[in-house]
C-alpha positions as CSV (number, residue, x, y, z in Angstrom):
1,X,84.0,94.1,79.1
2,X,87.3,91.7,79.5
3,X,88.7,90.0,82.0
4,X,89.4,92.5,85.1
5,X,92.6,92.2,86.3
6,X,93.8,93.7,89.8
7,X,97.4,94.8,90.1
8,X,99.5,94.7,93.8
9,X,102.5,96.6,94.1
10,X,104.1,94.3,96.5
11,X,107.8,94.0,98.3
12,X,109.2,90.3,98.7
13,X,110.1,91.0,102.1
14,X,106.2,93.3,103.1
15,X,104.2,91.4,105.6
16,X,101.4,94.0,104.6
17,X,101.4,92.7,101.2
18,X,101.1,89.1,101.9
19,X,98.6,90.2,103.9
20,X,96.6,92.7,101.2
21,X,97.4,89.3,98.8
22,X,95.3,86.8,100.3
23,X,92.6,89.0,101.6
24,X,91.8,90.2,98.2
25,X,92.0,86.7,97.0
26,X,88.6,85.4,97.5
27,X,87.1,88.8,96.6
28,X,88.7,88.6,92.7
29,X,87.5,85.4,92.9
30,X,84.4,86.3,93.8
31,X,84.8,88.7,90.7
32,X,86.5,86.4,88.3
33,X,89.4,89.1,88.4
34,X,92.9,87.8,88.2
35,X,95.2,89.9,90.1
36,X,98.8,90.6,89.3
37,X,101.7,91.3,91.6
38,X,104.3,93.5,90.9
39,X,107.7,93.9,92.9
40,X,108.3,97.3,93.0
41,X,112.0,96.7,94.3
42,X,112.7,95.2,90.7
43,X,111.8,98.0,88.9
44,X,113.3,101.4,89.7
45,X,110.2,103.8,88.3
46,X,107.7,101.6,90.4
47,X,110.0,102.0,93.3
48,X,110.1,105.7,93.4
49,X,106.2,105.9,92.3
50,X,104.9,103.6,95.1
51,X,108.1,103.0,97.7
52,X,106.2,104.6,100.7
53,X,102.7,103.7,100.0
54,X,102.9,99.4,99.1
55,X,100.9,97.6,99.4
56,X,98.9,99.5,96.8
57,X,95.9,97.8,94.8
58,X,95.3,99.0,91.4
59,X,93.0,98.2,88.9
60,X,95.1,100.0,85.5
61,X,95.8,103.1,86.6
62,X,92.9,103.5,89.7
63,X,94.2,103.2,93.2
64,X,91.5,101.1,95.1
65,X,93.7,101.3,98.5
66,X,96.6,101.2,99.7
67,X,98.6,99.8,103.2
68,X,95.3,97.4,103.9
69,X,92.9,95.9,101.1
70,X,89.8,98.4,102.1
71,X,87.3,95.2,101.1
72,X,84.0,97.5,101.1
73,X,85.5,99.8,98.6
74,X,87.3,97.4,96.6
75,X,84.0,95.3,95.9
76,X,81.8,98.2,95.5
77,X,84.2,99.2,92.6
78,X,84.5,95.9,91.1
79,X,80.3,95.7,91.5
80,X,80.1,99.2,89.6
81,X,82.4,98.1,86.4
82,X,81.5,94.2,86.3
């Protein structure tokens, strides 16, 4: 398997998603994923897709969580595909 990469849809301006951002920092570490963050605000499809819901954490097209990094889940998945 390759590199596991984490996605954040994120908003400049979210304190939620600084938040979800370095929470789930030491857990990718812990993983060796890299994580990506995506401004939904530059992009009008990711807007309208995940306005309401950011922060969201994907990993491609799976929703781990969304609002708070749900760290139990999250590293139960990453243990389960590592």
């Amino acid at each position: 398997m390759g590199p596991i990469e984490l996605t954040v849809m994120s908003r400049g301006y979210c304190h939620l998603c600084h938040d979800m951002e370095l929470a789930l920092k030491p857990l990718a570490d812990e993983f060796g994923a890299s994580i990506i963050v995506l401004d939904v605000d530059a992009d009008p499809a990711l807007e309208a897709k995940y306005d309401e819901l950011v922060p969201v954490l994907l990993h491609g097209e799976i929703e781990l969580c969304h609002y708070f990094l749900d760290e139990a889940k999250t590293r139960e998945y990453l243990a389960g595909i590592r």
